[in-house]
C-alpha positions as CSV (number, residue, x, y, z in Angstrom):
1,X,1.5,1.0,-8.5
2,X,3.0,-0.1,-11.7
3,X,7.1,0.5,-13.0
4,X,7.7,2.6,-15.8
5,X,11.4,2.3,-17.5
6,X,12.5,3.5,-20.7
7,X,15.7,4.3,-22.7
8,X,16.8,6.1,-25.5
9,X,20.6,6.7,-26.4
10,X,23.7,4.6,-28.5
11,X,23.3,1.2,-26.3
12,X,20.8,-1.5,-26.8
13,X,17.3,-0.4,-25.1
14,X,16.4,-3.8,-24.5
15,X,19.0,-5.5,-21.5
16,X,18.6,-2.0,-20.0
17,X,14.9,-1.4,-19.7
18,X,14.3,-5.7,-19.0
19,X,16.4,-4.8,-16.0
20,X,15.1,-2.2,-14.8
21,X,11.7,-3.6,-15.1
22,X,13.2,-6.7,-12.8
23,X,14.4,-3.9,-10.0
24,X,10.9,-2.3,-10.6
25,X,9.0,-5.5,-9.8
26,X,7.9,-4.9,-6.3
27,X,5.8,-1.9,-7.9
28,X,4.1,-4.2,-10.1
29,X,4.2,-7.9,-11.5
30,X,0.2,-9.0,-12.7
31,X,2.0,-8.3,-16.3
32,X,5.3,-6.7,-18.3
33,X,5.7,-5.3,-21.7
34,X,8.2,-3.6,-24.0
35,X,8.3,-1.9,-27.1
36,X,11.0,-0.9,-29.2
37,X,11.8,1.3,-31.7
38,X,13.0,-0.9,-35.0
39,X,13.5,-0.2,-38.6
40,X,11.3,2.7,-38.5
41,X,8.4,0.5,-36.8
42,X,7.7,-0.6,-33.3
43,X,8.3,-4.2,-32.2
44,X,5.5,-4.9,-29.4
45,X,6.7,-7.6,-26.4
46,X,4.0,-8.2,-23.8
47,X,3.1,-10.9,-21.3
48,X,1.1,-11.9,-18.6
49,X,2.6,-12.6,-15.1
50,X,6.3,-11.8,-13.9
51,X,9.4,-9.9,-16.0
52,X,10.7,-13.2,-15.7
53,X,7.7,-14.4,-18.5
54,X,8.4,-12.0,-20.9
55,X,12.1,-12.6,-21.0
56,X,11.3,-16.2,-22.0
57,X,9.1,-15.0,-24.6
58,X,11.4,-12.4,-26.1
59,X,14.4,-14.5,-26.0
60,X,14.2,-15.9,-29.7
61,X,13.3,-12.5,-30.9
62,X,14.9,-9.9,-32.7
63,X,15.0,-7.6,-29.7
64,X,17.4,-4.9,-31.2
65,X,16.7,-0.9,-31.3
66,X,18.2,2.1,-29.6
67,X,14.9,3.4,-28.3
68,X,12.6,1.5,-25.7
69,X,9.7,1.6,-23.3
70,X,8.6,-1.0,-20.5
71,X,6.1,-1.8,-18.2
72,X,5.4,-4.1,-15.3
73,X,1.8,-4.1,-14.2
74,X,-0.2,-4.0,-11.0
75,X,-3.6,-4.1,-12.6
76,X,-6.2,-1.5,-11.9
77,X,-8.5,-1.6,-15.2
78,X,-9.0,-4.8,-16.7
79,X,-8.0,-8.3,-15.6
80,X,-4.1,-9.4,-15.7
81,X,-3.6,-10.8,-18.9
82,X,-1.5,-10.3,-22.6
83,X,-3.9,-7.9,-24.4
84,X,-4.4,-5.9,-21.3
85,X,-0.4,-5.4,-20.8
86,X,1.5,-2.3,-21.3
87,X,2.6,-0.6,-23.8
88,X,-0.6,0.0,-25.8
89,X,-0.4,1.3,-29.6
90,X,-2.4,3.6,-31.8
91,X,-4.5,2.2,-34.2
92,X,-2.1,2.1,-37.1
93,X,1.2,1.1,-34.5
94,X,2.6,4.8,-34.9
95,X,2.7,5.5,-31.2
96,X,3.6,3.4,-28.1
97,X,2.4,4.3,-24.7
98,X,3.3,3.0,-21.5
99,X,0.7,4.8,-18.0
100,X,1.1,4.4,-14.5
101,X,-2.2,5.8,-12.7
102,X,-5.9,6.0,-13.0
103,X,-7.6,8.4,-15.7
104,X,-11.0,9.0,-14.5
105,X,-13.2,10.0,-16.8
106,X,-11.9,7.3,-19.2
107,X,-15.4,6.3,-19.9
108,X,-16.2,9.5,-21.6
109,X,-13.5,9.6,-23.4
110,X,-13.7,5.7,-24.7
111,X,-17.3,6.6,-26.3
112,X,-16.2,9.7,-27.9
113,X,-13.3,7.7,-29.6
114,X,-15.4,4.7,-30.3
115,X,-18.0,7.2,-32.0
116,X,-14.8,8.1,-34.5
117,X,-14.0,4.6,-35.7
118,X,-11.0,4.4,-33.0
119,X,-11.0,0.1,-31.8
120,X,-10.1,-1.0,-28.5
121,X,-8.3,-3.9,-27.7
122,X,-8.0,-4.0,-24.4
123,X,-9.9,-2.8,-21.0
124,X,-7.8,-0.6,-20.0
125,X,-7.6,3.1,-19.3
126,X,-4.6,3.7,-20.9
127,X,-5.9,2.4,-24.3
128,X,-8.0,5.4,-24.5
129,X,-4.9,7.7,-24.4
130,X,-2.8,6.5,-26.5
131,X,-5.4,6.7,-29.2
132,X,-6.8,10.0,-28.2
133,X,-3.2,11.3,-28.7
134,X,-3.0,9.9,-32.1
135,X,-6.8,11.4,-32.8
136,X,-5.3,15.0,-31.9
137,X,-2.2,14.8,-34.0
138,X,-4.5,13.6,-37.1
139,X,-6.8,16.0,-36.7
140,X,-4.5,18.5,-35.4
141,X,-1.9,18.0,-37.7
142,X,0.6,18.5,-34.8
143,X,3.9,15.6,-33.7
144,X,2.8,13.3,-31.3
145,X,4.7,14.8,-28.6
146,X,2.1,18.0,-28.5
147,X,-0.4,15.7,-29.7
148,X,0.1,14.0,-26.2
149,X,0.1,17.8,-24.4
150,X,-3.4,19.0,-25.8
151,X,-4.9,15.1,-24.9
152,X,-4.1,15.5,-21.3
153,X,-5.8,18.6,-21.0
154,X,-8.9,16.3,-21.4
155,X,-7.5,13.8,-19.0
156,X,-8.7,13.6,-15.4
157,X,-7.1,11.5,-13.0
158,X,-3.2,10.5,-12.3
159,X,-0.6,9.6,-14.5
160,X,3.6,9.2,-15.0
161,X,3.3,8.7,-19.3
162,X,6.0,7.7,-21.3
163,X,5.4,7.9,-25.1
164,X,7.3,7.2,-28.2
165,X,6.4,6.8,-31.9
166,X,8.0,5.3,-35.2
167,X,8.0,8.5,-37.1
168,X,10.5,9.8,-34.1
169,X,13.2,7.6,-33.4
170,X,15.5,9.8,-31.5
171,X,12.4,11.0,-29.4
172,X,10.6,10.3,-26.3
173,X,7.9,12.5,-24.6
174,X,7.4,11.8,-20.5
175,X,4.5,13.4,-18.7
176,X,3.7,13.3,-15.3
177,X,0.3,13.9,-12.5
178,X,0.2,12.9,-9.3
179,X,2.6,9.7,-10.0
180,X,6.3,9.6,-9.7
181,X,8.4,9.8,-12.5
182,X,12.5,10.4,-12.4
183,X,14.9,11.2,-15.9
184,X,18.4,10.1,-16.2
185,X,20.8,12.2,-17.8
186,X,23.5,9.6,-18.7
187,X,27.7,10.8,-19.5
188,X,27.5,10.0,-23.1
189,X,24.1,11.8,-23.9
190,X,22.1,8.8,-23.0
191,X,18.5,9.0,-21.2
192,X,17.1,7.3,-18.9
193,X,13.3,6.8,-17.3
194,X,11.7,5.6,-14.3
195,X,8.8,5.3,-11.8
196,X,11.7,5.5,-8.9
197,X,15.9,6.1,-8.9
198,X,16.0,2.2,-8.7
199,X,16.6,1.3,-12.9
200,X,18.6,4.3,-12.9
201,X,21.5,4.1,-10.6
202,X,23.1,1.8,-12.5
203,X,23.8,4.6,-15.5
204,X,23.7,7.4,-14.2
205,X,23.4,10.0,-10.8
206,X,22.2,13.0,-12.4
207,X,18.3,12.9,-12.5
208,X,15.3,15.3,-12.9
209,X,12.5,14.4,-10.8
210,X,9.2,15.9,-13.0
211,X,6.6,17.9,-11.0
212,X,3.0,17.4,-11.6
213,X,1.9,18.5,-14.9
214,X,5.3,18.7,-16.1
215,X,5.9,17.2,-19.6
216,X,9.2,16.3,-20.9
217,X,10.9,15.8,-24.2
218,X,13.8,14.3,-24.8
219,X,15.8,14.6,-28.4
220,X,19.3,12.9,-28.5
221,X,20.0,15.9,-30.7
222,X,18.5,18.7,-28.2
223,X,18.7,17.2,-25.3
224,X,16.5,17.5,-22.3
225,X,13.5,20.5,-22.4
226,X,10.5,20.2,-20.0
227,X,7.5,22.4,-20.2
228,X,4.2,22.5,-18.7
229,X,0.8,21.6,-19.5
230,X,0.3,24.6,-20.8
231,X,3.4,24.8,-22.8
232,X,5.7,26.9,-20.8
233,X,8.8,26.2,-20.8
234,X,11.0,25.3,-17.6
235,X,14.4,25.1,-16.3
236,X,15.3,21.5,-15.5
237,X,16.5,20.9,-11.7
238,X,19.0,18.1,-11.5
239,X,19.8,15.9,-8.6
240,X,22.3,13.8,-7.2
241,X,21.3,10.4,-6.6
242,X,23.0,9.1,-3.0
243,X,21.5,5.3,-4.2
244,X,24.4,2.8,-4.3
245,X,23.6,0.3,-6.3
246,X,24.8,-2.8,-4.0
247,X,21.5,-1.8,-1.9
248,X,19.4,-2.9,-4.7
249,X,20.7,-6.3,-4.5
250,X,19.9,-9.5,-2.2
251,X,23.2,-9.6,-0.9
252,X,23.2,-13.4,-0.5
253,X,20.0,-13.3,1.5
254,X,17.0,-15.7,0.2
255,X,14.6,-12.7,-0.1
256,X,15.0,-9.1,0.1
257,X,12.4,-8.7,3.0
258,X,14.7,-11.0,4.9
259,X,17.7,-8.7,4.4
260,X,16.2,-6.0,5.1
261,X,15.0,-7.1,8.3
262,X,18.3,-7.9,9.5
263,X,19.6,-4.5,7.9
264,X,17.6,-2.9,10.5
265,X,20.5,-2.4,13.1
266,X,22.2,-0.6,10.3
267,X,18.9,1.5,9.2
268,X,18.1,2.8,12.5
269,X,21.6,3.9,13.2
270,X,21.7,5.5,10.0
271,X,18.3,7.4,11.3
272,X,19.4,8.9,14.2
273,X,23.1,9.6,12.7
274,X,24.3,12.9,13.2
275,X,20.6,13.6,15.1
276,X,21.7,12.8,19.0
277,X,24.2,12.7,21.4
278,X,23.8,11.4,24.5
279,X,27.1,11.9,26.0
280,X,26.8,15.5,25.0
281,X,23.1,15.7,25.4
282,X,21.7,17.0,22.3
283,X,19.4,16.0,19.7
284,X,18.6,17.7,16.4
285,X,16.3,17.1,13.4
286,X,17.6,19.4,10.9
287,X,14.3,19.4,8.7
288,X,12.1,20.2,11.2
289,X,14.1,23.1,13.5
290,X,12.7,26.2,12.2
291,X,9.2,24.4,12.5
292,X,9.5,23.1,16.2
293,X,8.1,26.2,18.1
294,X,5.0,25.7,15.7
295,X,4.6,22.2,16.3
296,X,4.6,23.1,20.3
297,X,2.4,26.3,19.4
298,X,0.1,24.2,17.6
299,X,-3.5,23.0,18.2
300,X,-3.0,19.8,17.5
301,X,-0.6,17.7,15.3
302,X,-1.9,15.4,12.4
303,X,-0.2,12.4,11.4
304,X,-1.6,11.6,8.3
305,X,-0.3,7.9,6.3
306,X,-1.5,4.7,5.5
307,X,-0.8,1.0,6.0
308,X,2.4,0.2,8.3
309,X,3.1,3.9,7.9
310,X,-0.2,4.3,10.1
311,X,0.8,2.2,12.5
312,X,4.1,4.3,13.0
313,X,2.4,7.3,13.4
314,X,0.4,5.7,15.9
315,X,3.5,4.6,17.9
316,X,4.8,8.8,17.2
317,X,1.2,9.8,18.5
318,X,1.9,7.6,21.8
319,X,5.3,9.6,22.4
320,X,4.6,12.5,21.4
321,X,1.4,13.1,23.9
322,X,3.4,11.2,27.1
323,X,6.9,13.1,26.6
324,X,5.8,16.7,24.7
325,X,2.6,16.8,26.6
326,X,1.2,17.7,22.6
327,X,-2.1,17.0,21.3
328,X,-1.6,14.1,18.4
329,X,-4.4,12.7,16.3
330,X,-3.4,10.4,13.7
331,X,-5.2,10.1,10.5
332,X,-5.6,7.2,7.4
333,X,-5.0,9.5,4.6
334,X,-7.7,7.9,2.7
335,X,-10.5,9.0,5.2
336,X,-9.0,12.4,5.8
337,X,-9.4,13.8,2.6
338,X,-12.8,12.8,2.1
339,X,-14.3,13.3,5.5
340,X,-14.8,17.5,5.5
341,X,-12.3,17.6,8.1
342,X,-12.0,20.9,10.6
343,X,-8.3,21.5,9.4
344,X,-6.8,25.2,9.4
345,X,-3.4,27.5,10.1
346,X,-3.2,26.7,13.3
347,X,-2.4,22.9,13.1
348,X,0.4,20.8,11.8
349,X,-0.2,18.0,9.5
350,X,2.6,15.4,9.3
351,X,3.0,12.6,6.4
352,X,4.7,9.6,6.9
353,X,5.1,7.3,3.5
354,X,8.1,5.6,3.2
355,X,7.8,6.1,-1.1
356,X,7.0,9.5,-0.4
357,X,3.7,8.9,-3.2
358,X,1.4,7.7,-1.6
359,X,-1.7,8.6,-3.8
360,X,-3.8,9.3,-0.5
361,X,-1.4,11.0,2.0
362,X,-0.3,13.4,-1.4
363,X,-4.3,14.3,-1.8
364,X,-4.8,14.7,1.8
365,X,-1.7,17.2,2.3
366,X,-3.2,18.9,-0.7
367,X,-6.3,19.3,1.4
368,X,-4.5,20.2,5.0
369,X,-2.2,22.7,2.7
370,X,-5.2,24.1,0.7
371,X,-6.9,25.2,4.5
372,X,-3.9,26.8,5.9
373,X,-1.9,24.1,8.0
374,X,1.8,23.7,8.3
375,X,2.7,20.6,6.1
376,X,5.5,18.2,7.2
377,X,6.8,14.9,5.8
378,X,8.8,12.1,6.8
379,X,9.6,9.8,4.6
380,X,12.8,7.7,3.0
381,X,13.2,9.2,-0.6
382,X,14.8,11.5,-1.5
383,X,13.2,13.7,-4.2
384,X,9.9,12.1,-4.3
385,X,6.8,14.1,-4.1
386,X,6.1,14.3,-0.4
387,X,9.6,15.9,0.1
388,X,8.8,18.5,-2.3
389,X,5.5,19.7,-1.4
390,X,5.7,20.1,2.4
391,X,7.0,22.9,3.9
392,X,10.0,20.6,5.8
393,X,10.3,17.3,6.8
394,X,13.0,14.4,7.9
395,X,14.2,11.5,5.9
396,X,14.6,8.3,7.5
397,X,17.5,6.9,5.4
398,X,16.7,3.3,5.8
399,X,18.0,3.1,2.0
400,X,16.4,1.4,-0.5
401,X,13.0,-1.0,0.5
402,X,12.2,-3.6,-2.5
403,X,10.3,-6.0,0.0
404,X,6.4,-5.0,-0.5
405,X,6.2,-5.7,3.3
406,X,7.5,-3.1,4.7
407,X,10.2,-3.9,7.4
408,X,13.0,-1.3,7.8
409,X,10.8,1.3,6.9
410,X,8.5,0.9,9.8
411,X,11.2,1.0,12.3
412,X,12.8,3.9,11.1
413,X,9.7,5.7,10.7
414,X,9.4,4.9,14.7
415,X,12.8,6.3,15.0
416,X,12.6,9.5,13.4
417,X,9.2,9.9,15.7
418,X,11.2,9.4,18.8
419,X,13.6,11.7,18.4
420,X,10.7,14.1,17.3
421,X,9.1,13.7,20.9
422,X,12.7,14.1,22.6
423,X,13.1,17.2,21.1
424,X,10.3,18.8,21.6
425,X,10.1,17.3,25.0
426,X,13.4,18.9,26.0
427,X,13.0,22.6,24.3
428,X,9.0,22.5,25.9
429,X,10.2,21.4,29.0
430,X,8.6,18.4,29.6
431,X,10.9,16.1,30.2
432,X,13.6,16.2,33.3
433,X,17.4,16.2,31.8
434,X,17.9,12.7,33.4
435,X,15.5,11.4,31.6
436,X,16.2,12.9,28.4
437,X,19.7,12.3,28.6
438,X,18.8,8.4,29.3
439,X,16.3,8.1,26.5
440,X,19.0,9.4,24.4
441,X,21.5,6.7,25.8
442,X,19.0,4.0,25.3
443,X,17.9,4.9,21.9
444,X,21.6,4.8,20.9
445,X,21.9,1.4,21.9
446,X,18.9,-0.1,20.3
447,X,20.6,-1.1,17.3
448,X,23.1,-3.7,18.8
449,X,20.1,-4.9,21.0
450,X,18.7,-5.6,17.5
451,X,21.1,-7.6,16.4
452,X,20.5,-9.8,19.6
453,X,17.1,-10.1,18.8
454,X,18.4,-11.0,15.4
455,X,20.4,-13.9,17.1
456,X,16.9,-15.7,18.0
457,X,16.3,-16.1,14.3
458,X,16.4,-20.1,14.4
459,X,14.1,-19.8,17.9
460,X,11.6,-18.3,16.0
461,X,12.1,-20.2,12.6
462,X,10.8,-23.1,15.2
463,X,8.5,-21.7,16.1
464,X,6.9,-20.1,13.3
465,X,6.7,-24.2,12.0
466,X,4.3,-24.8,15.0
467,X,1.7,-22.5,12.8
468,X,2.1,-22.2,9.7
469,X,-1.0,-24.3,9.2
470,X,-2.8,-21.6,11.4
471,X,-5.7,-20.2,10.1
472,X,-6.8,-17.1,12.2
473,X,-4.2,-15.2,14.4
474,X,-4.8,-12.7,17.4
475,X,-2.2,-10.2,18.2
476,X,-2.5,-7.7,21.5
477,X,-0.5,-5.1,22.5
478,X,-1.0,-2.0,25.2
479,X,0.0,1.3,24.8
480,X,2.7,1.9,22.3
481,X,3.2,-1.8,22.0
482,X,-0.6,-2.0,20.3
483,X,0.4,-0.4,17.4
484,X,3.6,-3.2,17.5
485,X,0.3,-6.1,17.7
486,X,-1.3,-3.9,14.7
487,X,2.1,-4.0,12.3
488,X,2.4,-7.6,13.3
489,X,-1.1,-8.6,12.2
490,X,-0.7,-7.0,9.0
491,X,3.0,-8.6,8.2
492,X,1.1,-12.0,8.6
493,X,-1.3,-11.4,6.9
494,X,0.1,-9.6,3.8
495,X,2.8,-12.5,3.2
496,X,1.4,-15.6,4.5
497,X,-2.5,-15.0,3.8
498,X,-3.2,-16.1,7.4
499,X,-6.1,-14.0,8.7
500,X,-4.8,-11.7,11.9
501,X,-6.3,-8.8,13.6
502,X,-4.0,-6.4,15.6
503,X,-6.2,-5.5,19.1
504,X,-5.6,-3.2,22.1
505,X,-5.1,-6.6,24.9
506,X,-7.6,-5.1,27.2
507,X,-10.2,-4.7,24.2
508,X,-9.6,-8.8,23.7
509,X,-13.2,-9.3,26.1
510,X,-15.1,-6.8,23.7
511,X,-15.6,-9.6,21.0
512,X,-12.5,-11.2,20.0
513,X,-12.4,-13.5,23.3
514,X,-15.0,-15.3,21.2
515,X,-12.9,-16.7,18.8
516,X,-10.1,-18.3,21.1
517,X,-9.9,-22.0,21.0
518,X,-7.3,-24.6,21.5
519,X,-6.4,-23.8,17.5
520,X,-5.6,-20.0,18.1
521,X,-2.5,-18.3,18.1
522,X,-2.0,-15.6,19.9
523,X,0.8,-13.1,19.9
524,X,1.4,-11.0,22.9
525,X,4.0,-8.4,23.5
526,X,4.2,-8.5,27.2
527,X,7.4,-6.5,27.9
528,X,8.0,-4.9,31.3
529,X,6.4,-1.8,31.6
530,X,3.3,0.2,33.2
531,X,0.7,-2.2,31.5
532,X,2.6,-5.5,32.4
533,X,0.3,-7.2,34.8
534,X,-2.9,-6.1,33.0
535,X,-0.9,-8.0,30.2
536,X,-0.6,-11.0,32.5
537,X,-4.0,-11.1,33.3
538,X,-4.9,-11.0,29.5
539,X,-2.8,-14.3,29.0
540,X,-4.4,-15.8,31.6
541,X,-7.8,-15.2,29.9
542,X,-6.4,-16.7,26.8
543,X,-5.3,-19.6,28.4
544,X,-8.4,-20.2,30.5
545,X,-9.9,-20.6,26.8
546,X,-6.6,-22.9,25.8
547,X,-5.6,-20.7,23.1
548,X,-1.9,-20.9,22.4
549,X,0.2,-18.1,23.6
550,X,3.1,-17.0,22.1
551,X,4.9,-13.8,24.3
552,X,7.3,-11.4,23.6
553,X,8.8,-10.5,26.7
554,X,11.6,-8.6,28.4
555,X,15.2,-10.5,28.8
556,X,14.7,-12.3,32.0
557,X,10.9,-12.4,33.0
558,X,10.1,-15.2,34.6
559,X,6.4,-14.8,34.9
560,X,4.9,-14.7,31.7
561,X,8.2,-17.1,30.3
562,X,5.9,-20.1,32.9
563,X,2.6,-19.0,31.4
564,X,3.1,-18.8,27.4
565,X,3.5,-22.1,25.4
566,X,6.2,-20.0,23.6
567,X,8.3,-17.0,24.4
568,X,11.3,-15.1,22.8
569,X,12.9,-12.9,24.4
570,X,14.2,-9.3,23.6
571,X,16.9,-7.2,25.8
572,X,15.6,-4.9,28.4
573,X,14.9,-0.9,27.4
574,X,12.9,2.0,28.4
575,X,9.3,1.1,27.6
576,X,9.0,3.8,24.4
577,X,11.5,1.9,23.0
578,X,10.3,-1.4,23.2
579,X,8.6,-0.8,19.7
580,X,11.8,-1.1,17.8
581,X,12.7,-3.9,19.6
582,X,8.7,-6.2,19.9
583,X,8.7,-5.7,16.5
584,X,11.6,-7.9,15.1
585,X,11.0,-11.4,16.1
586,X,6.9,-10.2,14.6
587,X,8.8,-9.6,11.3
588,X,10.9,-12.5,11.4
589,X,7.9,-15.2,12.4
590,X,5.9,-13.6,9.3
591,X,8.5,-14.4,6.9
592,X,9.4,-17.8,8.4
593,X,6.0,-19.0,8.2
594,X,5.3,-17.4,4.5
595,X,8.0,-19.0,3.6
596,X,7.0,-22.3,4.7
597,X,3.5,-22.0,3.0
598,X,5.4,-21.3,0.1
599,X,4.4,-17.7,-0.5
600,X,6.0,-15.4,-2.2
601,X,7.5,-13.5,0.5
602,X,9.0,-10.5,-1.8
603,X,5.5,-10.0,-3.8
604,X,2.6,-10.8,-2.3
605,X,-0.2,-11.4,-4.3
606,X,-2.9,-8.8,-5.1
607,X,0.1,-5.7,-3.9
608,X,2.3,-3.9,-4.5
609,X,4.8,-1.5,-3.1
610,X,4.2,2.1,-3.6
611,X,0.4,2.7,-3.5
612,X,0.4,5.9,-6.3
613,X,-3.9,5.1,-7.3
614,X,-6.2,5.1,-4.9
């Protein structure tokens, strides 16, 4: 959940690593810290709230040195403040640790220290390693790089680590569990390191993403040499970055979550790229072809995720069983992996993160890999750790996400899901070549229908002022269009703080109904379709109670247009489409009316972007 980002090389650590902490934000921003490496001591920086804080402070300080680590917190052990921000030093300010994780059995560990003589400062976790490193290389009489090693073979729990110390100046150790971390291997000998590629791009395109239990030492005399936890060494794999860096920018939009809401035309085009043709009448997912005959074979398909991720797989599980005829069950990661579940060989378990580290979906493939299942992933980066541990997967290439509400992502997740259930539709047989070939057509056009959806931007900007003062917000949906009323619910509530439950519209007389008053919203995809006129009768329920309806429907309908005290409008498609489309103007009223209540539409409070603890 934090942003790790550190330097060592012939430039000036500190403009590099405070800027890579301000692209890191989004993972983190309760507090930020740096230390650097100065005339053979280390100079400590740390303040509570945003990067932005902690530049003001630093900016009448000496802030010079060659060697530097950062942090931006998302706090997980001890409240938000100055004492409790990263980096944390050894009792005697040799070593400098920065932590993204959780260790465990930090309680243990705290006593045993304390019962030495070792003070705390903080209540944090990561306090306890820094000086349980610098115990072992006392007592050991060893360099604070193994020192680090032999303490996190006492260490339960997750961690990305990034150490340095005052008696090493052209050092740095790295270490990571269950946490992303990425080194940059800059042209003049430079290195650089990160929680994600985003710090990095700027430098450099060669990286080394770590694996678990990985620790790396970087010399600016030896270079690069990783070795395991138990001291093994290994052979580096290095990357190619296919970031560009003007994706990491607002690109004259006010927020990033409203650019990358209208990048969405782009991002799903992008996703089904070089995937379909419909004049031709193909479609391919490269990742996933040798698998295919398994996933038709297979008892059932598990779509494991969490958050809007879910709610994508929930849309996939909707596809999937209407056009493959496929048994789908779709899984929060979090319950998975501790409920027991009856997992083995002959099922399929499929990840959708859009980090790709997800603490909980990583754990619960673990689980479904440990019990014999085929493990697949779909998710938008490249390298991270869902990638690598599946047997195959797909990558969405949406490009880079920095919004903490996740927008782009969500769509292309849906994407990469449909053309899943097209193409095992068509090589099961499930699905006539009319219809295939038409699907195809429409889901080639959904991009410029989304950028007349876009067009209603200042529609729904009007609207959104109607309630923003709203307290409570209802959202229904049927069929594939209730996971739509889900994502909705949680995009108002995540950036506005307006309390909104996503509900299957016929499950509206099974308790909510109770709530509807002349002061509730209600949001209602009502789209043409098989469900339509249950819809309609829904709406007139609500308005029977005079709660205020506001209806996405189909370019056109007159019907509900006469009923709803608001409606936008999106272009006609086939109905397992109409996700990619009900979902915009959702997106766009969330960010209008955060915006409005003068939230912080970017980072939310209490989140952040890339859950990596549970």
């Amino acid at each position: 959940m934090c942003g790790i980002v550190a330097y060592i090389g012939k430039k000036e650590a500190y403009p590099i690593v405070l800027k890579g902490l301000k692209r890191l934000e989004y993972r983190g921003y309760d507090s930020a810290g740096i230390a650097l490496i100065q005339n053979d001591a280390i100079t400590l920086l740390k303040k509570q709230g945003k990067v932005s804080n902690l530049e003001d402070f630093a900016s009448k300080l000496d802030t010079s040195g060659f060697c530097g680590i950062g942090h931006t917190r998302w706090a997980t052990h001890g409240a938000p403040n100055d004492i409790n921000a990263h980096p944390h030093l050894s009792m005697d300010e040799e070593i400098a640790l920065i932590h993204n994780g959780i260790i465990e059995n930090y309680d243990i560990l705290k006593k045993e220290l304390l019962s030495k003589g070792y003070i705390f400062k903080s209540e944090t976790d990561t306090e306890v390693l820094v000086h349980l490193t610098d115990h072992i290389s006392k007592t050991e009489n060893v360099w604070f790089g193994e020192a680090l090693r032999l303490a996190l073979s006492h260490v339960v729990g997750a961690y990305a680590i990034v150490a340095i110390s005052k008696k090493y100046p052209n050092r740095m150790v790295a270490a990571r569990k269950s946490s992303p971390l990425v080194v940059g291997v800059g042209a003049d000998g430079d290195f650089y390191l990160a929680s994600d590629a985003t710090p990095i791009v700027e430098y450099t395109k060669k990286v080394v993403y770590l694996d678990d239990e990985e620790i790396a030492v970087i010399d600016l005399n030896e270079g690069l040499k990783l070795y395991n936890i138990a001291d093994q060494p290994k052979t580096p794999f290095f990357q190619q970055l296919e970031m560009e860096l003007e994706a990491l920018e607002k690109g004259g939009y006010e927020h990033f979550m409203l650019k990358e809401i209208h990048e969405q035309p782009r991002s799903i085009h992008d996703c089904f790229r070089g995937r379909l043709n419909a004049e031709e009448g193909w479609v391919s997912l490269g990742g996933i072809r040798e698998y295919e005959q398994k996933m038709m074979q297979a008892n059932r398909l598990i779509m494991i995720a969490c958050g809007t991720s879910w709610h994508a797989g929930l849309v996939g599980e909707y596809l999937i069983e209407d056009l493959a005829r496929i048994n789908v069950e779709v899984e929060y990661a979090s319950e998975f992996r501790y409920r027991n579940p009856i997992v083995n060989e002959n099922d399929v378990v499929i990840a959708i993160s859009q980090s790709g580290e997800t603490a909980d979906t990583l754990a619960a493939l673990e689980l479904a890999k440990s019990r014999g299942a085929t493990i697949l992933g779909i998710c938008n980066v490249v390298g991270s750790s869902i990638s690598r541990i599946t047997d195959a997967g797909s990558y969405t290439h949406a490009g880079p996400e920095i919004g903490v509400a996740s927008t782009k992502a969500f769509t292309a997740q849906v994407t990469v899901l449909t053309l899943m259930a097209l193409s095992l539709a068509q090589k099961k047989g499930t699905i006539s070549d009319t219809n295939f070939r038409m699907l195809l057509a429409e889901l080639e056009a959904i991009p410029e229908k989304v950028k007349i959806v876009l067009e209603a931007n200042d529609k729904i900007e009007a609207i959104a002022k109607e309630y923003k003062d709203a307290r409570n917000a209802l959202y229904l949906g049927r069929g594939s269009s209730f996971p739509v009323a889900l994502e909705g619910a949680l995009k108002l509530k995540e950036i506005s703080y307006i309390h909104a439950e996503g509900y299957p519209a016929a499950e509206m007389k099974h308790g909510p109904i109770a709530l509807i008053d002349e002061e509730m919203p209600v949001f209602v995809i009502a789209t043409q379709g098989a469900s339509y006129e249950k819809v309609v009768s829904n709406i007139q329920e609500v308005k029977a109670r005079k709660g205020k309806i506001i209806a996405i429907i189909t370019e056109g309908d007159t019907t509900v247009k006469e009923m709803a005290d608001h409606y936008i409008e999106i272009p006609e498609t086939n109905e397992y489409l109409v996700p990619l489309l009900a979902t915009i103007p959702l997106q766009l009223l969330s960010y209008h009316i955060a915006v409005m209540r003068g939230c912080n539409v970017d980072q939310p409070r209490n989140l952040a972007k890339s859950v990596t603890v549970e």
